[in-house]
C-alpha positions in Angstrom: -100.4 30.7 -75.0 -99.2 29.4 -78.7 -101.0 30.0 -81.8 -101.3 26.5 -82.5 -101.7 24.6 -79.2 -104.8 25.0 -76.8 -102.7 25.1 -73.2 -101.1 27.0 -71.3 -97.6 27.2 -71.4 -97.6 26.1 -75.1 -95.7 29.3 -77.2 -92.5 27.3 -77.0 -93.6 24.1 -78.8 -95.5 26.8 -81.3 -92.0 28.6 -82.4 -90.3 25.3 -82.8 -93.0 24.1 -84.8 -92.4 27.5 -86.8 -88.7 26.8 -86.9 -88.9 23.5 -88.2 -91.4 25.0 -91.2 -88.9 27.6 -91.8 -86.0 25.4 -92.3 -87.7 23.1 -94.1 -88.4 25.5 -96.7 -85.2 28.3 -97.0 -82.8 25.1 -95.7 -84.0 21.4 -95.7 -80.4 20.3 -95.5 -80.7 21.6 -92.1 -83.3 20.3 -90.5 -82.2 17.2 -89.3 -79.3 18.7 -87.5 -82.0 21.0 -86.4 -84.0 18.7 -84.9 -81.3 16.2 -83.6 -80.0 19.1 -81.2 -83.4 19.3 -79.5 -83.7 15.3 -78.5 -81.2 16.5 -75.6 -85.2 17.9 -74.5 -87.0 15.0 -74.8 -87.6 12.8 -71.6 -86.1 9.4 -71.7 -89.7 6.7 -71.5 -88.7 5.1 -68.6 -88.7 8.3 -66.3 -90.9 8.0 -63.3 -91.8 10.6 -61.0 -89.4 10.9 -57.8 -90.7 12.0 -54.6 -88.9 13.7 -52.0 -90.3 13.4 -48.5 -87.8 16.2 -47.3 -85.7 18.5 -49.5 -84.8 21.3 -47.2 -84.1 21.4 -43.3 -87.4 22.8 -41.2 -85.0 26.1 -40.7 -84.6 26.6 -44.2 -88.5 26.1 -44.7 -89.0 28.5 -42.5 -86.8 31.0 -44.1 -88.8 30.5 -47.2 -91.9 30.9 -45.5 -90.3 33.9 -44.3 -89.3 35.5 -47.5 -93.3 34.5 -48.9 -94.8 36.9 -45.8 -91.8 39.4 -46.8 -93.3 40.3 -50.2 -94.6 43.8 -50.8 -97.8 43.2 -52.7 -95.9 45.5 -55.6 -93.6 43.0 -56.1 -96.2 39.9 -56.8 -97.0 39.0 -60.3 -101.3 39.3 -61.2 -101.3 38.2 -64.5 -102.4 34.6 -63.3 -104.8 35.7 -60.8 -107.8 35.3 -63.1 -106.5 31.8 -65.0 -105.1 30.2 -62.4 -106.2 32.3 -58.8 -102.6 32.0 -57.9 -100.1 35.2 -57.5 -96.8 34.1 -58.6 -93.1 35.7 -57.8 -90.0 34.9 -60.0 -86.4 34.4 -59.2 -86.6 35.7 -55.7 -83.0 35.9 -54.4 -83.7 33.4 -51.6 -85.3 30.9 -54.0 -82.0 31.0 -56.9 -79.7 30.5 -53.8 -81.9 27.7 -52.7 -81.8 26.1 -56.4 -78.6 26.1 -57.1 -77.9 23.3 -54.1 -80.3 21.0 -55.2 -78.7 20.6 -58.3 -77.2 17.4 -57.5 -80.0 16.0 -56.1 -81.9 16.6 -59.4 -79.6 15.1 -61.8 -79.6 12.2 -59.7 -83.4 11.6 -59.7 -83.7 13.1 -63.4 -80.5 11.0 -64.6 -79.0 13.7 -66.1 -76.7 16.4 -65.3 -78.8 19.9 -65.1 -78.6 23.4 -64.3 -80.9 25.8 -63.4 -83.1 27.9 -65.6 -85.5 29.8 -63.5 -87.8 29.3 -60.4 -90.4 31.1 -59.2 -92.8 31.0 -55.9 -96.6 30.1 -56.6 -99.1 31.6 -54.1 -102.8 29.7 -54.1 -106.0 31.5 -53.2 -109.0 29.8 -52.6 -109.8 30.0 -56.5 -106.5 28.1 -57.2 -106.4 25.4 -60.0 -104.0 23.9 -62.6 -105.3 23.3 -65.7 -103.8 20.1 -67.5 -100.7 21.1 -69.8 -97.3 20.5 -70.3 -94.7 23.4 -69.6 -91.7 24.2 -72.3 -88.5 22.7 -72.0 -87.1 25.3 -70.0 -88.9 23.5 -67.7 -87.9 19.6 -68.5 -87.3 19.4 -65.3 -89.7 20.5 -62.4 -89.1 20.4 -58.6 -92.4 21.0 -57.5 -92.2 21.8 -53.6 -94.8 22.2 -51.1 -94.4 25.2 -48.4 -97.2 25.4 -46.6 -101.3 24.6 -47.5 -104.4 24.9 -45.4 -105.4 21.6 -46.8 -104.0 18.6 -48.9 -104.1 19.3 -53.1 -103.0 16.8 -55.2 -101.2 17.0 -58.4 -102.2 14.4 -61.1 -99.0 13.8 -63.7 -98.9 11.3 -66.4 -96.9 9.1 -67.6 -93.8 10.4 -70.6 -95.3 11.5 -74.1 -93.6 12.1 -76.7 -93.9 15.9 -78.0 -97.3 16.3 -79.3 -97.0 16.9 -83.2 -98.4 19.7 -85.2 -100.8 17.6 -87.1 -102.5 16.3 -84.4 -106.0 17.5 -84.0 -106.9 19.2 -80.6 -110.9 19.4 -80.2 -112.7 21.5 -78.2 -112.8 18.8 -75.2 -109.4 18.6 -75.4 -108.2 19.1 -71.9 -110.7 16.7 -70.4 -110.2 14.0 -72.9 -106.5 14.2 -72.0 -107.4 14.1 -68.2 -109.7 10.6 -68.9 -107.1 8.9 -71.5 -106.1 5.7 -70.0 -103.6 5.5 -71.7 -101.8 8.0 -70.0 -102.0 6.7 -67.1 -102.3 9.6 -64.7 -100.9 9.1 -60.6 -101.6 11.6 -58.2 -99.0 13.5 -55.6 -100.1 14.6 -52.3 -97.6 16.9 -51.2 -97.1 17.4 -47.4 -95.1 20.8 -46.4 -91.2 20.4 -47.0 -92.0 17.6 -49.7 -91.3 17.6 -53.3 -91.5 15.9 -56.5 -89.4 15.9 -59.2 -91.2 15.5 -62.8 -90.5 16.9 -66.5 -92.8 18.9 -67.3 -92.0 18.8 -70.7 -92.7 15.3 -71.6 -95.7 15.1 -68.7 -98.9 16.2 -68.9 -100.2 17.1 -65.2 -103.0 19.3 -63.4 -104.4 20.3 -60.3 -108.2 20.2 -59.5 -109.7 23.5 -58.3 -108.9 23.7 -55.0 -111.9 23.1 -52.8 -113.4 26.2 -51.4 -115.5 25.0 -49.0 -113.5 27.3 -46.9 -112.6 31.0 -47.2 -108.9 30.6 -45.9 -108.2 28.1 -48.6 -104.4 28.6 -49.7 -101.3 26.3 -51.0 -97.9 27.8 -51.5 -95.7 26.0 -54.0 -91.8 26.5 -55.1 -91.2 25.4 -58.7 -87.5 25.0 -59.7 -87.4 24.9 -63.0 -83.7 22.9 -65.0 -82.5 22.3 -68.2 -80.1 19.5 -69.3 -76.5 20.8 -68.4 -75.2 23.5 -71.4 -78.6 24.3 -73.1 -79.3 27.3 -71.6 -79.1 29.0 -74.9 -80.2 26.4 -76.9 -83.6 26.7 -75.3 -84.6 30.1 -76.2 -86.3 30.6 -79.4 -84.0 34.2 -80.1 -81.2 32.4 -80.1 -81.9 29.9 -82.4 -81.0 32.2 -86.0 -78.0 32.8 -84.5 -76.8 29.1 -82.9 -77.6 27.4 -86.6 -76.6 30.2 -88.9 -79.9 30.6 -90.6 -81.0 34.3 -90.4 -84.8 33.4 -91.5 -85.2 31.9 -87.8 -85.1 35.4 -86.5 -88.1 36.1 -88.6 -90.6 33.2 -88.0 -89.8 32.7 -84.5 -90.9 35.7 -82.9 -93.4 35.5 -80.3 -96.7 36.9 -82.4 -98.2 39.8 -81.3 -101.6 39.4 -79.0 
């Protein structure tokens, strides 16, 4: 989590916000180039969800499926067990192969050419919830798909937002008054097993509900592929950035802080 947003998922929008301090001070010429180069991850405002009722053939599901009972429990990630009762797997083989041919299919529904950036399987216990956020733009573009579940779990996404802006003031209700603001204008996606939807997750808040645990077997298993606009791949990470503008002070004050 970022020093200066409340949700998860935020560090990204932090270091920018750093960035943008740091030029403005050692190089205000700069900053407008800066900032120009990152509209390319903003979401256009007319982008609406696309849902896929299908994306891969029942075989390759069940390969998937496959892969998920293949895991060793040494090679599951914990350290969202407690925040979001979820073990989580990145980059499997299977899943990058998987990504990269549905790369056309995502620039069609996301109207822009894209290319991968990372993926990674999400594994539900009965304890499993989403808290409302938006992700970093390494994840403008999500292709959230549904393997298998014991029971239907909607995701609620909103409409596009502009990125939220350092001055604005984030209470201690924050989450829920984002949840309630009508202005938003939240939908909800019931996912069957095989469908998807594709959403930017930069630009869109969105959440699950705890899952509900009026059963013990409770479980959803999710695939999020993760893409960036086509050629940003090194534009999105913060290390990068002293290097890509020529201003050695970015090295300095975009560091992730020590927790």
């Amino acid at each position: 989590m970022g020093t200066d947003y409340p949700w998860y998922d935020s560090n990204w929008l932090a270091r920018y916000g750093r960035a943008v301090d740091t030029i403005r001070r050692v190089r205000p010429e700069a900053l407008d180039p800066f900032e120009q180069r990152f509209e390319v991850f903003r979401t256009r405002p007319d982008f609406e969800v696309a849902e896929f009722e299908q994306v891969f053939s029942e075989d390759v599901l069940s390969d998937i499926r496959d892969a998920i009972d293949g895991l060793a429990p040494t090679e599951l990630e914990l350290h969202e067990v407690r925040g979001f009762g979820r073990y989580i797997v990145h980059d499997h083989p299977l899943i990058t192969e998987l990504q990269a041919t549905v790369v056309d299919l995502v620039s069609e529904a996301a109207g822009e050419r894209v290319e991968p950036c990372y993926n990674f399987v999400s594994l539900y216990t009965r304890s499993g919830v989403c808290p409302v956020h938006m992700d970093s733009p390494e994840a403008k573009w999500t292709l959230d798909l549904c393997v298998r579940q014991t029971r239907s779990w909607p995701i609620h996404v909103s409409q596009v937002v502009p990125w939220p802006e350092l001055s604005q003031d984030f209470g201690d209700d924050w989450d829920e008054a984002i949840k309630h603001d009508p202005d938003l204008r939240f939908a909800s996606y019931s996912l069957e097993p095989g469908g998807a939807i594709l959403f930017a997750g930069s630009s869109q808040w969105h959440y699950r509900d705890p899952l509900p645990a009026d059963g013990v077997d409770e479980s959803c298993d999710l695939v999020f592929f993760h893409f960036v606009p086509e050629g940003t791949r090194a534009l999105v990470e913060p290390d990068n950035w002293a290097q890509l503008f020529g201003i050695p002070e970015l090295a300095e004050h975009t560091v992730t802080p020590a927790t």
